[in-house]
N, C-alpha and C positions, 0 to 999 in steps of 0.2 A: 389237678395237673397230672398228668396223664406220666403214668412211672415213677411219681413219689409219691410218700407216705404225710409229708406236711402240705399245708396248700398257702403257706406264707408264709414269712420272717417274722414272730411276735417278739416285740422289745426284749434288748438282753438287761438281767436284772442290775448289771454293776457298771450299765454305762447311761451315762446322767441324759442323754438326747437321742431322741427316735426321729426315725423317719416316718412321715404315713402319707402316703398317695391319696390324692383325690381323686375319690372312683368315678366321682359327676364329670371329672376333666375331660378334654377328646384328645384319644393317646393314638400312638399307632399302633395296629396291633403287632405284635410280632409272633407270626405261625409255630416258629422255631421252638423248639421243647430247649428247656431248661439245660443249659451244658454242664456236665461237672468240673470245675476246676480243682488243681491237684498241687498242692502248695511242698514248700521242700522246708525239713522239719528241721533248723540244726543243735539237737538233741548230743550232749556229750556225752550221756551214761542212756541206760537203755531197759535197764531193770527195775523196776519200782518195788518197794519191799512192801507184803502185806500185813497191817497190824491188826486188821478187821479178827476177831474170837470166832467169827460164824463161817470165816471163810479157808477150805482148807487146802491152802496153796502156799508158800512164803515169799515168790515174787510172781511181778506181772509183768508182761512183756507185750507192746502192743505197738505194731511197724507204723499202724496209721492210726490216726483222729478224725473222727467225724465216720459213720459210715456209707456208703451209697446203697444197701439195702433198702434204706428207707420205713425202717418198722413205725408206724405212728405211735407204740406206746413204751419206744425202746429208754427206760432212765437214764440211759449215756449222753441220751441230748445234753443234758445242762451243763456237763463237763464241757461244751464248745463253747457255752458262755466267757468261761475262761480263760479264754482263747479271744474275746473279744467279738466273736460270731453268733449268731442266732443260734436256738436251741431247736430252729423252724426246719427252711429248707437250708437255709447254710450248712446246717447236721449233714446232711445227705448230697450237698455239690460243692461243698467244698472241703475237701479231704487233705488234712495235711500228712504228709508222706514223709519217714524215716529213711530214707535210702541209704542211710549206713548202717543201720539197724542188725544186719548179721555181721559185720566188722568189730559192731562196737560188743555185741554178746559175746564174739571169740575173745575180745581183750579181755573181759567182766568175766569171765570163764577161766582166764589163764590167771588171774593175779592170785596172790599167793595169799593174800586173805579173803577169797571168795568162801562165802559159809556155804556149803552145800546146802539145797532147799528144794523143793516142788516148784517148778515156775508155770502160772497157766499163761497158755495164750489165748486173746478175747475173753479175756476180764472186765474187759471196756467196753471196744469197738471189733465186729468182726476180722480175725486176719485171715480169711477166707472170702474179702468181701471184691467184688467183679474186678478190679482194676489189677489183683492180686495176679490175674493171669497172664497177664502182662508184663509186670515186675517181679515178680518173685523173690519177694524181698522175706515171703514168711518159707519159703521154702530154702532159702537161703540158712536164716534161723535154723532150720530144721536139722540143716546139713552140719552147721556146727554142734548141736545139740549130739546129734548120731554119732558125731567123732567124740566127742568128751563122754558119751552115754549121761547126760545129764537127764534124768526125770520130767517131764510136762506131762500137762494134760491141756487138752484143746479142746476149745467148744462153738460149735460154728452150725451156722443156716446153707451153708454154702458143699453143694456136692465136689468140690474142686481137689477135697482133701484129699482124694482118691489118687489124685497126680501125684501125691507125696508118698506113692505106696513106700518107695525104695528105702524110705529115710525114717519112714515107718515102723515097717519090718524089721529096718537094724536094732530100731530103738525097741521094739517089741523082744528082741532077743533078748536081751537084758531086762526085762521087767521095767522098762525104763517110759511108758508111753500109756496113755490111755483119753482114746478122742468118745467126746461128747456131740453127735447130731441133734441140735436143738431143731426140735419137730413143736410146732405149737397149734396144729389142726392138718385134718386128712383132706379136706375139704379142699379142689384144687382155687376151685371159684374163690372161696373165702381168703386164701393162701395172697391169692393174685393180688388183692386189693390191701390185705393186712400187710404184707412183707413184699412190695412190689418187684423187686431185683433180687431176692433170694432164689435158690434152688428149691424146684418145686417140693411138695412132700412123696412122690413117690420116687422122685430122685434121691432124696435122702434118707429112705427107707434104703435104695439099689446101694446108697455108700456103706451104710450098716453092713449090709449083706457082704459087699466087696469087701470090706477092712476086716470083716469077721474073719471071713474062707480062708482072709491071709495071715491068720494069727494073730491082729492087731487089737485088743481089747478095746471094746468098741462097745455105746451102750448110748440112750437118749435123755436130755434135760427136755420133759415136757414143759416148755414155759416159754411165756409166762400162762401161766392160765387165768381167762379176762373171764369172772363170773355173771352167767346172763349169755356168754357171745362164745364161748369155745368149752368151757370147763366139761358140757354133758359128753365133750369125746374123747376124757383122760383114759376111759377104761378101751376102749377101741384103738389109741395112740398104744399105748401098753403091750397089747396085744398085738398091733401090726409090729412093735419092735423086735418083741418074741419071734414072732415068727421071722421076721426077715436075719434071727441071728444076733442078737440085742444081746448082751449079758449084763447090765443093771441100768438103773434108773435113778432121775431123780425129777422132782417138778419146782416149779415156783408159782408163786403170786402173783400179778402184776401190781405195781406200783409207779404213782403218777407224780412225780416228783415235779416241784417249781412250772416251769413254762410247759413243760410234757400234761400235763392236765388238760390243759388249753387245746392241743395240739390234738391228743386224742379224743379231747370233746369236738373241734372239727370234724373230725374222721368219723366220726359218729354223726353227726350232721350230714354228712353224706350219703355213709352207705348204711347204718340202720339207725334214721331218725325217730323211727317210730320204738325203739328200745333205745334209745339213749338213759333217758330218768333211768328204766329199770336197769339197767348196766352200771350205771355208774351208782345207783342205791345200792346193789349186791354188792360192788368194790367197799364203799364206805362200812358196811355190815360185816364186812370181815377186816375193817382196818379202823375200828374202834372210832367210827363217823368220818373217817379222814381219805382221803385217797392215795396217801403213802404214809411209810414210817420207814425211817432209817436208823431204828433202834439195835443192831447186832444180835443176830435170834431170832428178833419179830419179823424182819424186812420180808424176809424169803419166803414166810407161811401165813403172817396175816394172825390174828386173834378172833377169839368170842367163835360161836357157833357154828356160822358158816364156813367159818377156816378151816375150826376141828372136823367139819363133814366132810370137806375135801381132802384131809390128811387119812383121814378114816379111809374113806373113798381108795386112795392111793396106796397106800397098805397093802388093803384088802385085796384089790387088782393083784398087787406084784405077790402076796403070796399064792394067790391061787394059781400065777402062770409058773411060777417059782423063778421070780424076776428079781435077784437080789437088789436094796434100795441101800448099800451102807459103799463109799467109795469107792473105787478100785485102786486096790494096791497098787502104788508105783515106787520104786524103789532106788536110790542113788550110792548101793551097796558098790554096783563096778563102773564108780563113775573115776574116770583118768585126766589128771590137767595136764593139756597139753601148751606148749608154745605156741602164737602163732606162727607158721610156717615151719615149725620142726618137729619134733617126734616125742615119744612121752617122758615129763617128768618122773625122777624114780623119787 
């Protein structure tokens, strides 16, 4: 299906009746591409606290559910299970939408026992993902964050960040900011079919550059890296980040958590049938025969030989460009609670 990353709905795991089409039947066809639908989320709080040891943020903050990039081996799918949707193409058309989402972060920001924390945005699901241009529901976010100077870090496929220079900037003045471009191949070909609605990779190389020049601490999550299909261009990604302005790094794994196995063994099926086996044997080889593990620690690097080659691998990269790999400071030293609609607390 032509601009998404799934090629169908596979059964959701915690609802007891599927549907399956009779593909022998004579249907009509219908020419029409796949619409997205965009559902209204009504979410009372807005902040999820993180307990994860391996993840270094304290909440998470995310406007939508489901994304429309469409990545086929994104682990966010199964979280729409819960949702009562596929982990397929419902992940990617039908997006449930926050739209009080910066309202509800001004109140969660003002109350008098908010614990100061690092909040990331796309923890989950892109908040840079196409529809965003539209609503600006994360730039919204943005804008209360820059008034309180509260600390995030954002990590996104999506060149869009760039719009937010303004809110950026502010939050750059206080040590208060620092975005991650997930770049996961240079390859535009490969790009196009892996991530079908993302921002190309030299587009997100140009936001690096842009958010650098403007003070904005700015650096690249190479991930996931899919071994067999992307990993020999970790040192080449590294190095285009360098150069475009990059000041640190990080990478991951991929893992194929529940229905996303399935989903990325399609995708494989399509566009490199003839490397699927070998793909998905290097995956289980660094994830201890499995194709995920959601262990705290293991998830993000994978174990045994192959993992430690590629940690090696990524090291050695970042210190020959002198591409620091440990987080970037962001700090919640001059953060101010305000009211909504009035002026600051003393």
């Amino acid at each position: 299906m032509r601009g998404r990353g799934a090629e169908d709905n596979p059964a959701n795991r915690f609802e007891p009746m599927r549907v399956e089409v009779d593909e022998d039947a004579w249907v009509d066809d219908d020419p029409r591409p796949l619409q997205t639908e965009f559902l209204r989320d009504a979410s009372r709080e807005i902040l999820a606290r993180n307990t994860a040891e391996d993840l270094s943020f304290d909440y998470g903050l995310n406007p939508y559910r489901g994304c429309e990039h469409g990545c086929s081996y994104c682990y966010a799918r199964t979280y729409h299970e819960y949702l009562g949707f596929s982990a397929g193409l419902d992940f990617e058309s039908r997006i449930v939408v926050k739209h009080d989402a910066p309202r509800l972060l001004e109140a969660a920001l003002a109350k008098p026992g908010y614990r100061l924390g690092k909040i990331s945005m796309s923890g989950v699901t892109d908040c840079y993902q196409p529809v965003e241009r539209r609503l600006e529901l994360t730039r919204g976010c943005l804008e209360v964050m820059a008034t309180f100077r509260q600390p995030v870090v954002i990590i996104t496929k999506n060149a869009l960040v760039t719009r937010d220079l303004d809110h950026l900037v502010e939050l750059a003045k206080w040590n208060a900011v620092a975005v991650y471009l997930s770049i996961t191949t240079l390859d535009p070909a490969l790009a196009r079919i892996l991530e079908p609605r993302a921002s190309s990779p030299r587009a997100r190389l140009e936001a690096i550059r842009t958010l650098s020049e403007a003070g904005v601490s700015c650096g690249v999550s190479a991930a996931p890296m899919i071994p067999g299909l992307n990993d020999h261009e970790l040192p080449a990604i590294l190095k285009a980040v360098k150069d475009a302005g990059g000041r640190f790094a990080m990478y991951s794994m991929v893992r194929l958590p529940g229905a996303v196995a399935g989903i990325f063994g399609d995708w494989l099926d399509r566009h490199r049938p003839g490397a699927k086996e070998k793909i998905l044997g290097r995956i289980r080889a660094a994830r201890d025969g499995r194709l995920n593990s959601s262990v705290p620690g293991v998830r993000m690097k994978g174990t045994g030989e192959a993992a430690g080659q590629m940690r090696a691998l990524f090291h050695a990269t970042c210190r020959r460009l002198e591409l620091p790999t440990s987080p970037p400071e962001v700090t919640g030293e001059h953060f101010r609670r305000r009211m909504p609609g009035q002026g600051e607390l003393f």
